[in-house]
N, C-alpha and C positions, 0 to 999 in steps of 0.2 A: 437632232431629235427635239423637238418644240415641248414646249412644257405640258400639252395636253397630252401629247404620248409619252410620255415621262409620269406623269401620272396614271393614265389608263394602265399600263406596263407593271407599274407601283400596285396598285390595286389588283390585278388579273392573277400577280406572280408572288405578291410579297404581303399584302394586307391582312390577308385571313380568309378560311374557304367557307366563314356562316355569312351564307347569303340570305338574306328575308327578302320574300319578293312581294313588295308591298300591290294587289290585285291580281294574285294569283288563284286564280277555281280551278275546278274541272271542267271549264268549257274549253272544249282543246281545238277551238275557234281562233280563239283569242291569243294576241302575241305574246301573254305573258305565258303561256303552257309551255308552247315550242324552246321560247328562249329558258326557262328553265331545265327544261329537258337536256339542251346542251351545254349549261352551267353544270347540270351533275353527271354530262360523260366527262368534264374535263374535268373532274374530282371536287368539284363544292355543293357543298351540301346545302337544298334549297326549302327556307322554310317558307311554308304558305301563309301571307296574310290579307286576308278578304273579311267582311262582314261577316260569311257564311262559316269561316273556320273552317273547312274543310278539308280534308285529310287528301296531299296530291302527290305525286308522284313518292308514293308512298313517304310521307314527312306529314307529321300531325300538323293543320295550320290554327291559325291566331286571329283570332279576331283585332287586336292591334301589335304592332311595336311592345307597345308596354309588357304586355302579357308574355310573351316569350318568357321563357322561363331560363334562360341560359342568354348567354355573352352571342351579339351578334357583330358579324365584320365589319357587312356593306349593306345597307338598304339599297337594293334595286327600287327604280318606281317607275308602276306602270298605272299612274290617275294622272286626270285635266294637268293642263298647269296650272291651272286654279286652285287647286287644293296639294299641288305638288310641295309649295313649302309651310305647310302644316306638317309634312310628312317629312322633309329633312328636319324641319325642328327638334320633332317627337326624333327622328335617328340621331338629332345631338344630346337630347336628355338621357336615352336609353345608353350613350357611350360608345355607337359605334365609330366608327374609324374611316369611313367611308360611305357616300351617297354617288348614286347614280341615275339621273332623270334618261328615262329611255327617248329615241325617235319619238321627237313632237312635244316631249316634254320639257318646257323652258321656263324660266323663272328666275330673273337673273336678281333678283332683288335674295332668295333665298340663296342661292348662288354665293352672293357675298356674303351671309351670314354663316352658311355652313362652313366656308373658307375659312372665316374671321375664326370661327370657335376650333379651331384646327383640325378640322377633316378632310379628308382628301372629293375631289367632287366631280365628276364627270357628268356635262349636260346636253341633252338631244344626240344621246351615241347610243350604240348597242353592242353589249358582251358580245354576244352569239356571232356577230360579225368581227369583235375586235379580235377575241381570243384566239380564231385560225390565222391571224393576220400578224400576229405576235412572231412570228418567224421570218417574215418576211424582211 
């Protein structure tokens, strides 16, 4: 097992089930709707965070990281790579445990920072594909 699945594995099974999914609305367009959707049949609880704050698969969302009012696990991230490590940043001030840049989001420069401050990091992967793949 390579260290990337040794991690993914760490995070899916063992990290914590408060997922913030950093771009998540109700446009259920968008890959972030779906992949939450099957973040919460495999039991983690997904909070929404967008500009718009809006309330999605029934979970009040946030307009930032910050704001969450409670202890979060994993930052999912579903923006550019451009702005993706603004957003592990903000997921190492708030204390979570784990970031995850979805397909297409890459940033290796945050990458090393999220690692350095000891968070677990998975980048350019996706849950929704890993987690049925966990058995294999």
């Amino acid at each position: 097992m390579d260290a990337d699945t040794e991690t993914i594995r760490r995070i899916l099974t063992g990290t914590g089930d408060t997922w913030a999914v950093v771009g998540l609305s109700n446009n259920r367009s968008r890959a972030a709707y779906g992949v939450a959707e099957v973040l919460q049949r495999f039991g983690k609880r997904v909070v929404p965070v967008h500009p718009k704050a809006e309330r999605v698969h029934g979970e009040d969302g946030y307009a930032s990281l910050a704001d969450i009012p409670f202890p979060v696990d994993v930052v999912d991230v579903f923006v550019n790579s451009e702005l993706a490590g603004a957003v592990a940043d903000e997921a190492v001030s708030i204390g979570a445990s784990a970031v995850w840049f979805q397909l297409g989001v890459i940033d290796e420069k945050a990458c090393e920072r999220t690692r350095a401050a000891g968070l677990d990091m998975v980048m350019d992967r996706c849950p929704a594909i890993e987690i049925p793949a966990l058995d294999r």
